[in-house]
ZAVEXVO-163905 format. One record per residue (C-alpha): residue number from 1; x, y negated, z; residue in three letters. Coordinates in nm, 3 decimals. Each point is the difference from the previous one (the first is absolute). Example, Ala and Ser with C-alpha at 12.3 -4.5 7.8 and 13.67 -1.06 7.14 Angstrom:
<atoms>
<atom 1; <1.230; 0.450; 0.780>; 'ALA'>;
<atom 2; <0.137; -0.344; -0.066>; 'SER'>;
</atoms>
This chain:
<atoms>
<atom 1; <-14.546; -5.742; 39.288>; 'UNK'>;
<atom 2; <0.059; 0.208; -0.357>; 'UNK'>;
<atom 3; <0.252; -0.147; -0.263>; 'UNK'>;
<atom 4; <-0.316; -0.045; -0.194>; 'UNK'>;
<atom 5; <-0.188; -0.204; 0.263>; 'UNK'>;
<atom 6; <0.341; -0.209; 0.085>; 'UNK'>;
<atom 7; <0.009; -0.094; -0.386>; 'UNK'>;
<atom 8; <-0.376; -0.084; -0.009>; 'UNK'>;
<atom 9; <0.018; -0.230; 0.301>; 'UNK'>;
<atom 10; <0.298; -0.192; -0.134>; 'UNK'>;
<atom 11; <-0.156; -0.053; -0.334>; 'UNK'>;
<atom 12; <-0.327; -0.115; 0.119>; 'UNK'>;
<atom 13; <0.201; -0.288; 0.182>; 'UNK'>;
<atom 14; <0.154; -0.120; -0.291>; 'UNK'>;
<atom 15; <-0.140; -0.274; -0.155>; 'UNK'>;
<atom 16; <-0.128; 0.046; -0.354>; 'UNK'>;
<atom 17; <0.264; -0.054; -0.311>; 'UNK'>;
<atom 18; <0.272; -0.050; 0.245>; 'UNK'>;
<atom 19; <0.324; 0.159; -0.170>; 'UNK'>;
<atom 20; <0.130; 0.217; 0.329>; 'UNK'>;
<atom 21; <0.314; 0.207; 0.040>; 'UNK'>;
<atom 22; <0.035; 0.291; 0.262>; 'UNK'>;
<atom 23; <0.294; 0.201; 0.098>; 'UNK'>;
<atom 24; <0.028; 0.271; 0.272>; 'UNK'>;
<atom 25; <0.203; -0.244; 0.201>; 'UNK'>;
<atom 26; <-0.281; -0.285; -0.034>; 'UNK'>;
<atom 27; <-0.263; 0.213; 0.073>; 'UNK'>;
<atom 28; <0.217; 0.182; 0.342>; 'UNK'>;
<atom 29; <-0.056; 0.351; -0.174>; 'UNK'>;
<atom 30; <0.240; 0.261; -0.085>; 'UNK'>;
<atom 31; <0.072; 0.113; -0.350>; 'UNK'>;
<atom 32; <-0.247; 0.273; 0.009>; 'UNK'>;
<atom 33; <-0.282; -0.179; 0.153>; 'UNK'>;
<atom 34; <0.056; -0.252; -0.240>; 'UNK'>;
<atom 35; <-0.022; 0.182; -0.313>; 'UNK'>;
<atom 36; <-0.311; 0.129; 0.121>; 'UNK'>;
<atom 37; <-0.172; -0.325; 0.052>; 'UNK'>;
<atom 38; <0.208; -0.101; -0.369>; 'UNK'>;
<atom 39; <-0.214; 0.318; -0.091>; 'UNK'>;
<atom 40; <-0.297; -0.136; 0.091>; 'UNK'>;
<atom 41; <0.067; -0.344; -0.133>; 'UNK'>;
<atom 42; <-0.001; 0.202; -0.346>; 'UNK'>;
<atom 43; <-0.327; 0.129; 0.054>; 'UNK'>;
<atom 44; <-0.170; -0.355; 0.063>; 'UNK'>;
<atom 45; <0.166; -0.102; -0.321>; 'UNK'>;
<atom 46; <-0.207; 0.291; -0.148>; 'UNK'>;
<atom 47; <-0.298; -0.098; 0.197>; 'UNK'>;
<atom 48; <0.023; -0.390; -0.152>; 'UNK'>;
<atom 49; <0.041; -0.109; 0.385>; 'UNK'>;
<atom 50; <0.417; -0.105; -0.084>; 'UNK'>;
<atom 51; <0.256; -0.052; -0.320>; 'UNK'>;
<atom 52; <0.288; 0.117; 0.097>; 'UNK'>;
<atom 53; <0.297; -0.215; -0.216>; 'UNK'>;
<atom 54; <0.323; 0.172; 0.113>; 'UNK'>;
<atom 55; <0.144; 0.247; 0.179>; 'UNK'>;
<atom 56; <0.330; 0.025; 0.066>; 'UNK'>;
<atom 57; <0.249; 0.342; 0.064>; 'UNK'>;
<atom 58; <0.333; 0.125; 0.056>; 'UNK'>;
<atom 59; <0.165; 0.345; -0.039>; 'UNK'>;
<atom 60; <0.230; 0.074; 0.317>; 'UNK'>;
<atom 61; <0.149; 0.396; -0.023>; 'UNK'>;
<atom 62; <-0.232; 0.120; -0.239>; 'UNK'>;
<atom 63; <-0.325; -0.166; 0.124>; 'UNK'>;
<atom 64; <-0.188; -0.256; -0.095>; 'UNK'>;
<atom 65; <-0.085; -0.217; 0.236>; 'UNK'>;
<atom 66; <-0.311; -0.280; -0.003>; 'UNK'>;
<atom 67; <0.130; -0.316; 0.104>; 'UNK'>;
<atom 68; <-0.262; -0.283; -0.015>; 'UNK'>;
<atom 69; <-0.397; -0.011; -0.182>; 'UNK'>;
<atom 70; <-0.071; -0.332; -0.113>; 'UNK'>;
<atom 71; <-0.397; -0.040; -0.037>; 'UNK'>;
<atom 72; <-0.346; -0.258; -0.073>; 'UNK'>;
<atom 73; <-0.306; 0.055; 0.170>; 'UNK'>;
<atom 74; <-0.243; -0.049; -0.246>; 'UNK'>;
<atom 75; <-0.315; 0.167; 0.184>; 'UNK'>;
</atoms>
């Protein structure tokens, strides 16, 4: 299953106007998978499908680092 598939499945669980959080560890993904599906996540909110309320980073070394995407499901 894709990133974008992953992301798409999850979301169309969630019940509607339900304020959800999701972290790499949450989710059982590692940090690159999960920026992709955080990618994607974006895109829905660009689509009307999602508003996403927070994300949260840290810089470790030089790089920034996603940390958590906190989201609505408004479609």
């Amino acid at each position: 299953m894709t990133h974008d598939a992953l992301a798409d499945e999850l979301v169309s669980q969630l019940p509607l106007h339900r304020d959800t959080r999701w972290t790499a560890g949450s989710l059982g993904l590692d940090e690159a998978a999960f920026d992709a599906v955080a990618q994607r996540l974006l895109e829905l909110e660009t689509q009307g499908a999602i508003d996403v309320v927070n994300m949260s980073r840290d810089a470790h070394n030089g790089l920034r680092r996603l940390n958590a995407i906190r989201f609505v499901r408004v479609a």
